[in-house]
C-alpha positions, 0 to 999 in steps of 0.5 A: 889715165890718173895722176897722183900728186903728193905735196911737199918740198924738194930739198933734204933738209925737208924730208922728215917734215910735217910738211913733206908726209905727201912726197912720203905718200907718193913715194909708197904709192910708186913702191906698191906699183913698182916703179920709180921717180926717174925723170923730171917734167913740168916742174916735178919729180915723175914716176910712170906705172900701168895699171890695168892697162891705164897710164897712172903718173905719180908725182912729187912737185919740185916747185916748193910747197906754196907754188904746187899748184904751177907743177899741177896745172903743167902735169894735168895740162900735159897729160889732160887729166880730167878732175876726177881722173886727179888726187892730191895727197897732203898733210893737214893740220886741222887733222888729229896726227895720224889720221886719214881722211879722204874728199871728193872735192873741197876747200884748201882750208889752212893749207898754203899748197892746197891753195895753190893747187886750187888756184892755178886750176881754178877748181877744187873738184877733184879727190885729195887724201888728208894726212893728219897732223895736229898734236893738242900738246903742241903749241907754236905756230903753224908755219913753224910746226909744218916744217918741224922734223916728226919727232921720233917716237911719231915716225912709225904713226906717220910712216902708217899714215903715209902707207895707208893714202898711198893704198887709198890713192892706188885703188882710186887708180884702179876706178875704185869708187871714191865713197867705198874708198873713203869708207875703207879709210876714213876713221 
């Protein structure tokens, strides 16, 4: 069993935001694996698919960014995922926009439902895939950058981001090996 998580918030007005690119990425992982977000459970949107005859659960908290981590202890509870049977996707502003990086294990560093995460499980030891989004030439505070909608002529650097954590979180799935997938998407 494996369950991918992707950090964002549930309402609309939040969807093309900074902070929403891990619902992005949970929505291609599901898209790659044929299925769709068609029920609701421990405080989350679910999307179920099978691969190689293993249960993998992808899902999108419905708790709000901050409280994540309510809806990520409540799935790993359910379904008793072990940590290294779990990644999170999330965007990162200590990041380059863009860019991908993926860890084993960690901290939450800035980010607010990471920190969630982490404290409602009371561990940071399990995989999480960072989407990059610091832009140099932007200079507000963060909290209002995270929710600022991605400006147009980013949306296909992003959506490319998006597409490849959702590839690096499916072949986690799969079993393949943490180090050959940061390998693969680590630039």
């Amino acid at each position: 069993m494996y369950l991918i998580v992707g950090l964002g918030n549930p309402e609309e007005k939040y969807f093309k935001t900074f902070h929403n690119l891990g619902f992005l990425a949970a929505g291609d992982a599901a898209e790659t694996l044929g299925v769709k977000f068609k029920r609701k459970e421990c405080e989350a949107s679910v999307a179920e698919a099978f691969v190689g005859g293993e249960k993998v659960i992808i899902a999108r908290p419905l708790t709000y960014m901050n409280a994540s981590g309510r809806a990520v202890k409540q799935l790993v509870k359910k379904y008793k995922i072990a940590p290294n049977e779990l990644v999170v996707i999330y965007d990162d502003y200590d990041l380059p926009k863009g860019h991908v990086r993926i860890r084993p294990a960690g901290s939450a560093g800035t980010h607010n439902g990471m920190r969630s995460v982490i404290a409602e499980l009371g561990h940071g030891d399990f995989a999480r895939i960072r989407i990059g989004i610091r832009d140099p030439e932007v200079n507000i505070p963060i909290i209002n950058y995270v929710l600022a909608d991605i400006a147009k002529g980013d949306y296909e650097l992003f959506s490319d981001a998006c597409k490849r954590a959702a590839e690096a979180a499916v072949l986690l799935s799969k079993g393949e090996k943490i180090d050959l997938v940061m390998g693969k998407y680590n630039a």
